[in-house]
N, C-alpha and C positions, 0 to 999 in steps of 0.2 A: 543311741544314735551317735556316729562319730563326729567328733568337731572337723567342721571345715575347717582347711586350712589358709592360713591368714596371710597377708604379704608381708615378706622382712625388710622390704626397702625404706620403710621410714626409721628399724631398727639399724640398715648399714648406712645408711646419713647419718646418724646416733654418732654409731661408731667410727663412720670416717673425719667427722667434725670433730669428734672427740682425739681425735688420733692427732690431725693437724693441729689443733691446740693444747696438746698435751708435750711438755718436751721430756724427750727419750732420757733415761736413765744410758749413759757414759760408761765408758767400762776399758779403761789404759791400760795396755799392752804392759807387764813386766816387761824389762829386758834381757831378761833370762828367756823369755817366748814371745816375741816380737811378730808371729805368725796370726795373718786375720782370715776370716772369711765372712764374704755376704751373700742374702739369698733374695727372692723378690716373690711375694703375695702378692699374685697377678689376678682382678676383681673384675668381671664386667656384668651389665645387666643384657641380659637377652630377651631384644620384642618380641612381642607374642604374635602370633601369623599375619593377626589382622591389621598391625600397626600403618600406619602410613606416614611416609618424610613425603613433604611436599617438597623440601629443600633441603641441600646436604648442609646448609650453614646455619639455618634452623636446626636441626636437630644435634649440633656438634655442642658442646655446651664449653662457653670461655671460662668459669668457675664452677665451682664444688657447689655452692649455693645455685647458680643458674642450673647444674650436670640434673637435680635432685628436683626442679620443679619442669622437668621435661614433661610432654605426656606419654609418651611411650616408656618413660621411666616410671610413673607413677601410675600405669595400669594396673590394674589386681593380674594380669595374668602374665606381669614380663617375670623374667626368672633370674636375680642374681646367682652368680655362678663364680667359685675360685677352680684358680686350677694348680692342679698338680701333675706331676711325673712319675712314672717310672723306669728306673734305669735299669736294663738286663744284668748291666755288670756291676752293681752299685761298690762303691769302694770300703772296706772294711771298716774305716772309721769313721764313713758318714751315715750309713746307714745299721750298719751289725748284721746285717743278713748272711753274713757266711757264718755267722752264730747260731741264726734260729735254726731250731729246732725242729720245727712245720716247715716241711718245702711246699705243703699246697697255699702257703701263704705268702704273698708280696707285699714289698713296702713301698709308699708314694711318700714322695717328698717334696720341696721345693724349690725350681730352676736356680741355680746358683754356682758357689765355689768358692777356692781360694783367691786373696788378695797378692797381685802378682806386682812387682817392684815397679813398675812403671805405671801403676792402675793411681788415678789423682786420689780415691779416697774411698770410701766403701759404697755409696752411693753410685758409681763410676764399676766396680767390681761388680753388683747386681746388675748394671744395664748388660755391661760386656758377657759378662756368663751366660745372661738371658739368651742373647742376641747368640752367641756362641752354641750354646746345648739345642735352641728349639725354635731358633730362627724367629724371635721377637723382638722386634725393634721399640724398645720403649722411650725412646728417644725423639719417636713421629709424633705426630698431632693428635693421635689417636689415643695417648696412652698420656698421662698425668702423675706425678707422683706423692703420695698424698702426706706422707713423711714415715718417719721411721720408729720401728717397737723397742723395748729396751734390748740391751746387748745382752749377750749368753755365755756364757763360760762353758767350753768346750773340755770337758775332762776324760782319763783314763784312770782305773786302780782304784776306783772307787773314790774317785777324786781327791785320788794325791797326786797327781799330778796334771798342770794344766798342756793342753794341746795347741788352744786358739782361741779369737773370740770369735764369736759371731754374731752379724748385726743385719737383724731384716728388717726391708723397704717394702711398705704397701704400694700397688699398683693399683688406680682404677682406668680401665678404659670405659672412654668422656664419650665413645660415637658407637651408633649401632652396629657397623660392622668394620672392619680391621680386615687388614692384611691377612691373609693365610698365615698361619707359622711353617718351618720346615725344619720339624725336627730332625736330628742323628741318626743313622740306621737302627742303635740300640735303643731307642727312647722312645715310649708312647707316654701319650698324653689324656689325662684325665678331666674333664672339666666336672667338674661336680657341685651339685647345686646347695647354695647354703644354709637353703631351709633344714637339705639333710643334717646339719650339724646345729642349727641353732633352734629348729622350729620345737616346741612339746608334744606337738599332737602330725606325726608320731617324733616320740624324742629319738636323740642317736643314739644308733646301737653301737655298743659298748661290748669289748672285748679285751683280750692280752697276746700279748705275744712273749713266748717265752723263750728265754736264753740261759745259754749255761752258765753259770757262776763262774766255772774254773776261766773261762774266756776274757773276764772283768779280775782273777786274782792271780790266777798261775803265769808263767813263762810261756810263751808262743811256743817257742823250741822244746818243748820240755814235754814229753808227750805223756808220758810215767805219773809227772806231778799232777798234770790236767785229771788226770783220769782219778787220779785218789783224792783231789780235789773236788772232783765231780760225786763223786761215793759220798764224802764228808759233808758237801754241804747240797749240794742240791743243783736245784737251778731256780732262777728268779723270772716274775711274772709282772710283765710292764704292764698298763692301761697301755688299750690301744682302741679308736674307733672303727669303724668299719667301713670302707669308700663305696660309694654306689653313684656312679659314673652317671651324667645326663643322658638317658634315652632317646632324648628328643636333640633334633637337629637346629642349629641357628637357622636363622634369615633374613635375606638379602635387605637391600638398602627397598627392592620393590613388595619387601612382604614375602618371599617364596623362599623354599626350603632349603639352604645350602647344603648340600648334601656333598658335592667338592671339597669345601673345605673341612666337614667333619672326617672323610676317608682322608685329606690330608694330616691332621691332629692325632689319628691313631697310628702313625709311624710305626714302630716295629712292630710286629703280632708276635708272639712266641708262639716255639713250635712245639710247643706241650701238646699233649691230647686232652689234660688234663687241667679245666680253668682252675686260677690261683685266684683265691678272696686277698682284694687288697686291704689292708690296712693302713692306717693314719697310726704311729707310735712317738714316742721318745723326743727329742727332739723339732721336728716338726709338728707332731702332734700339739709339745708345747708353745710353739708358734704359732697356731691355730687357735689355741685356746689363750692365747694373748689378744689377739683379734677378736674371739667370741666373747671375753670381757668386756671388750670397748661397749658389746651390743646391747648385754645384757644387766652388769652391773647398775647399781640405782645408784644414785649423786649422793658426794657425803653426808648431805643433809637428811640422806632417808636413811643414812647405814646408822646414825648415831639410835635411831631409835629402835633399830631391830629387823625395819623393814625390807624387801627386798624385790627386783622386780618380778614379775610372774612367770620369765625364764630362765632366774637363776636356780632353780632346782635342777635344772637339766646341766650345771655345768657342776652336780656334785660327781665324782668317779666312784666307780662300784666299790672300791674298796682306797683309806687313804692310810698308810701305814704312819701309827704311832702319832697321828691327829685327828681320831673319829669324833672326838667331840668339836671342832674346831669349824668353823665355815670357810674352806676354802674356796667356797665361791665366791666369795665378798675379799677374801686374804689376794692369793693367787693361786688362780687354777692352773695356770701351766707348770708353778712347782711341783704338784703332788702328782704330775705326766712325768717324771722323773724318779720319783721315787718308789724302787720295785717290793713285791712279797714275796717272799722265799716258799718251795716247795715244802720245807720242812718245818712245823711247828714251833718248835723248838728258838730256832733261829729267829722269826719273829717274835716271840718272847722275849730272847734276851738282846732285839735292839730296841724294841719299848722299855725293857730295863735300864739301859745305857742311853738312852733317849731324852732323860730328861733336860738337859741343855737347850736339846732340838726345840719340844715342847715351849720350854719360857720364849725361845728366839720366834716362836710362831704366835704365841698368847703376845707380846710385843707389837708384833706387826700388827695384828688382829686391831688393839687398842689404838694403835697410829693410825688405823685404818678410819676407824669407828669415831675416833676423835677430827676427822677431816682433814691427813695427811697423807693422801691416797697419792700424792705427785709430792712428795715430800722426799727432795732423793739425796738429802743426804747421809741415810744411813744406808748401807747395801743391805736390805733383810734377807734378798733372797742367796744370796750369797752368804750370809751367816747360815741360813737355815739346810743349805745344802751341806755346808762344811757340817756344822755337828751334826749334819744325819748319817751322815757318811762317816763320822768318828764314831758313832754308837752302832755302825752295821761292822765296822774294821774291829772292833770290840769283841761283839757277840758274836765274829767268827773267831775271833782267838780262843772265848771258851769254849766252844761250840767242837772246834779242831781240838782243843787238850782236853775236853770230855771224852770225846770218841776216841783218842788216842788212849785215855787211861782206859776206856771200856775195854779196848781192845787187848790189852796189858793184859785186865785181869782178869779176862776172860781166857788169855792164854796161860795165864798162871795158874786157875781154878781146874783147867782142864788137865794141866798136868798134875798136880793137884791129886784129881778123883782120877789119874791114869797109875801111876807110882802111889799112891797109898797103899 
């Protein structure tokens, strides 16, 4: 018999309580790259048909505590819901998709951008972008900000070199219905329900998306190196989940279908003949699963002895390079949405070889974690655990590239070899 499925609303008050009492992990601009970006997890609960507001100031909620003992919030049948984007043109460095390899696959992300010289602060950068890309005013009455996840380091070259940071802002919308949005010609809009990503029963499905290596090593311009780089080492396979858009329609402030506003929220259609499987990857994926921690993780008190909640199995990834044995459910599951598996064997072998750094800087945190230093920020773990993974992948391509080059040597020397004997 299948499990019913259960409601997550007492799991995203978990998490948004947690969020608002938690302070953000800080992450200062070098001055060598004084370049930021912020983006904005925009959260609301959707009534279920039958709900009734007998009053719009009744049902508007003045805080986080009041938002959560709503009744139309606390139905078994309302639907929390995050939303996401996708952009026709997405820009090469924010999303990778002129890399991927699947054109029948799209990437969704979250409303955002760059921080522009006159924007007060990055808080300020998510309302403005929001409001800019998809016509969401988070700034009205309807929309609350609940605080902010830690900051992200935006890398290239396998990260040696930094790009920008980036800093996401949760949103919850506090009222049952809002404004329309009015997204960009090129922009539809996703709302997708959160059970898809946090419930067990069924858990999310879990996929990759893959890109070329030569994309992340070689020279743009360089077409020659790409392509013998591509031959050498392969290409790489991010975690990615799988988006599955709400079928059902919102409803009005009277109970009835908006059906308006949801043909307003699908904005561009593309003209494929051909539907594209969205995907959640790399980045925003890991922004998601910073938020699915808040839900799911247990309080240090339960980590110290082993134990765990009964959905943090669902935030293991099908595969964690060079920390299987490790709980990155309990560590950080949005690190290992980051780090990729190479097509070629070989290659991951030898950065489990050159890994061990990686490994003590993740058995480290693990133990801060376990010991009740889960807000403990004054050490950067995940920023140590990126660097040396990223030095033990720059490694085992270097031998990886002078094996195959000697293979190749003496393979052409053998040949001539048994041709001239």
């Amino acid at each position: 018999m299948a499990e019913k499925p259960t409601s997550i609303v007492p799991l995203l008050s978990r998490a948004l309580h947690r969020i608002r009492a938690t302070p953000p992990r800080i992450i200062a601009s070098p001055p060598t790259q004084p370049r930021r970006a912020a983006v904005a997890l925009i959260i609301r609960v959707v009534p279920p048909p039958h709900a009734v507001f007998p009053d719009e100031k009744v049902s508007q909620a003045f805080s986080l505590a009041d938002f959560f003992e709503l009744d139309w919030v606390n139905d078994p049948a309302a639907r929390p819901e995050i939303l996401f984007l996708q952009r026709e043109n997405p820009a090469p460095e924010d999303s990778g998709m002129s890399r991927l390899r699947n054109t029948n696959e799209a990437h969704v992300a979250f409303p955002g951008g760059r921080t522009e010289a006159d924007d007060e602060g990055g808080l300020y950068t998510a309302m403005r972008q929001t409001w800019e890309e998809i016509g969401i005013d988070l700034a009205e009455k309807d929309y609350t900000c609940i605080g902010q996840l830690d900051d992200r380091e935006i890398t290239t070259s396998l990260g040696k070199r930094l790009l920008m940071i980036l800093t996401p802002f949760v949103f919850l919308q506090v009222t049952p219905q809002a404004l329309p949005p009015d997204p960009t010609a090129s922009t539809t809009l996703h709302w997708t329900p959160l059970a898809s990503l946090v419930s067990a029963h069924p858990p999310p499905k879990w996929s990759t998306v893959t890109v070329d290596a030569a994309s992340r090593i070689a020279p743009k311009h360089s077409t020659a190196l790409r392509l013998l780089v591509q031959v050498l080492v392969g290409s790489m396979e991010f975690p990615a989940v799988i988006v599955e858009p709400s079928s059902l329609p919102s409803v009005t402030p009277d109970g009835k279908p908006n059906v308006s506003q949801d043909k307003l929220e699908k904005g561009y259609v593309s003209r494929s003949s051909r539907p594209q499987q969205l995907k959640l990857w790399g980045l925003s994926l890991g922004m998601a699963l910073d938020l699915m921690s808040y839900m799911v993780h247990p309080a240090p008190r339960d980590i110290s002895d082993g134990t765990s909640s009964p959905l943090s199995p669902i935030m293991q990834l099908p595969y964690q390079t060079g920390a299987e044995a490790m709980r990155m459910d309990i560590v950080a599951p949005s690190l290992a949405s980051v780090f990729p598996r190479f097509s070629y064997p070989d290659v991951n072998f030898w950065i489990w070889v050159f890994g061990k750094r990686y490994r003590e800087v993740v058995r480290g945190w693990e133990t801060s974690v376990r010991g009740g230093g889960i807000n403990d920020r004054r050490i950067n773990w995940s920023g140590s655990a990126l660097s040396t993974f990223y030095a033990a992948i720059r490694k085992a391509l270097v031998v990886v590239i002078v094996a195959r080059a000697l293979g190749v040597l003496f393979g052409l020397a053998f040949a001539s070899w048994w041709v001239f004997r």
